[in-house]
N, C-alpha and C positions, 0 to 999 in steps of 0.2 A: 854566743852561738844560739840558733834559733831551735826552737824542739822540735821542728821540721827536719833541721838539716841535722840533727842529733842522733832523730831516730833512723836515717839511711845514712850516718857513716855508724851508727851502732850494729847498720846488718838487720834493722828489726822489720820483719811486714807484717803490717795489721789487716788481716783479712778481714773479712763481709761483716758486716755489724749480726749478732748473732738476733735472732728474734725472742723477744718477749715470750712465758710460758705460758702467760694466763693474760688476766683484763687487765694488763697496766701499758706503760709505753715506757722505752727505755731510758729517755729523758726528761725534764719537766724544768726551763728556764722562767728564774723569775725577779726582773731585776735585773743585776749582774751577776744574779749564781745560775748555777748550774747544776739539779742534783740529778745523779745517776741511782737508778734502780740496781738493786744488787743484781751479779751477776755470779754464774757457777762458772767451773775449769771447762776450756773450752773441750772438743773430744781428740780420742789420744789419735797415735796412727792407725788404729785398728777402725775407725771410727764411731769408737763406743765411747760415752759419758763417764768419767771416773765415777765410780761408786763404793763407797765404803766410809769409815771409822778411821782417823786418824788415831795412832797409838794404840792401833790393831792388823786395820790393813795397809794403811799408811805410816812411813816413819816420817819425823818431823820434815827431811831434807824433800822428799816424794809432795807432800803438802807443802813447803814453800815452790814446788816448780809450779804446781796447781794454783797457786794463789798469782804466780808469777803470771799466768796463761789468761788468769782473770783480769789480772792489771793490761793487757794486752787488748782486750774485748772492751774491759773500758775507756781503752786511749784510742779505739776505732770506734764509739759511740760519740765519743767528745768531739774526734775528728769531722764523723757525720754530722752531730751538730749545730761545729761551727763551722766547717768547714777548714778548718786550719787546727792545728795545735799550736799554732803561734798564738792565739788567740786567746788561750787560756794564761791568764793573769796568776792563776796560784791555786795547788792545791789544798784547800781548806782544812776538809776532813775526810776521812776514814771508818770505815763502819767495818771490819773483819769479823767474820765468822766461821769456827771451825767446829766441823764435826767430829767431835772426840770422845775417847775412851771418859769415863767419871775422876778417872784418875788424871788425866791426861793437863799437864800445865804450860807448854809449853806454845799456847796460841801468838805469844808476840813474834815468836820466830819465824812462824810460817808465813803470818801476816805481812811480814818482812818481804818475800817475796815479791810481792804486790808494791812494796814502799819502798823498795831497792829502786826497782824499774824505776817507779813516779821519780827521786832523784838522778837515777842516769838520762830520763828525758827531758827533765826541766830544769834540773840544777837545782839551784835554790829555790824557785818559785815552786818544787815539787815535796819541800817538807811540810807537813801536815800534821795536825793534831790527829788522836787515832784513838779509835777503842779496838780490841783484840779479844775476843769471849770467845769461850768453850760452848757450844750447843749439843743439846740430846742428840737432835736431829735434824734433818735440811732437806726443803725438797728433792727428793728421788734420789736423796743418799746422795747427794754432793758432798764433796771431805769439806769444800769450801764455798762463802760466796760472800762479795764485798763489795758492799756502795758507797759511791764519793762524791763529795759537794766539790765545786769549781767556783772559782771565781772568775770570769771572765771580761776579757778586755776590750772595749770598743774596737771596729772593726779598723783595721790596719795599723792595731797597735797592741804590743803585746809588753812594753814596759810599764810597771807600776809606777803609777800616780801617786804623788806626794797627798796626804789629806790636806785638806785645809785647815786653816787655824782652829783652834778649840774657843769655843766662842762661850761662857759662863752665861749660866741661862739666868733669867730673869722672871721676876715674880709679876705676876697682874700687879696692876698700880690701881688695888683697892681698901679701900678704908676700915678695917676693923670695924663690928656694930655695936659690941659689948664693950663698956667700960673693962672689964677685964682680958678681952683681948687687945685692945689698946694699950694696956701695961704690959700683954707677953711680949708684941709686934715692938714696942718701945725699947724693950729688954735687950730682944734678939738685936735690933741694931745697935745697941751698944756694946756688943761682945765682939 
């Protein structure tokens, strides 16, 4: 199934891609990747910005919906652009950040929220290698905020490509000048 048709029978809407806070742009494709600028938790119903300390004013499960809200804002920047989420080939990696108490160990879990989503949207193409860290602090006191590399797939195609063969690289076809490098070069092809 396509991660198109995943994310509306999941019920999920990805609203307005959120803006940049400062001088950066939210994506930057190069290649076939695709890195995402970290993002914070989107804002709550009230329409204020979470702010606080996980494993103060947040507990673990309150900072995975946060990271959760993140993965969301990310899957509507990927959307913008490529214009599909079909298009995304694989999510690569993971950059999680949580703002926590010194004591505080429990950053893979929250992070989790965020890499829950990415496998309920893409299945397998949505596991990803990942770091999870503890920070002092985050801009304007976000508990959380997480950037992600893509790999993306030519346009009207979202299944992985097989690599091509592994091909054994090959040395310059030049001649030793020393007499003693002509004994190492002579060595070496006899092992």
């Amino acid at each position: 199934m396509s991660a198109e048709k995943r994310v509306k029978q999941l019920g999920i809407e990805l609203g307005k891609v959120s803006s940049p806070v400062a001088n950066y742009v939210n994506a930057v494709r190069t290649g076939n990747l695709l890195f995402l600028a970290g993002k914070g938790p989107r804002p709550d119903q009230t329409g204020r910005r979470p702010s606080g300390k996980v494993g103060r004013d947040y507990t673990a499960d309150e900072a995975y919906q946060h990271a959760r809200t993140v993965g969301l804002d990310l899957l509507a920047v990927m959307r913008a652009e490529l214009g599909s989420l079909d298009r995304v080939k694989r999510v690569v990696k993971l950059l999680g950040m949580v703002n926590a108490v010194p004591d505080f160990g429990d950053q893979p879990r929250v992070i989790n929220g965020c890499s829950d989503l990415f496998v309920e949207v893409f299945a397998e193409r949505g596991r990803h290698a990942r770091s999870a860290v503890g920070m002092g602090s985050l801009p304007m006191g976000i508990p959380v905020e997480i950037e992600a590399i893509v790999e993306v797939a030519a346009a009207g195609s979202a299944r992985a490509v097989a690599p091509g063969p592994v091909r054994k690289a090959t040395r310059p076809a030049t001649r030793p000048t020393t007499k003693r490098a002509r004994k190492r070069a002579a060595k070496a092809r006899r092992r």
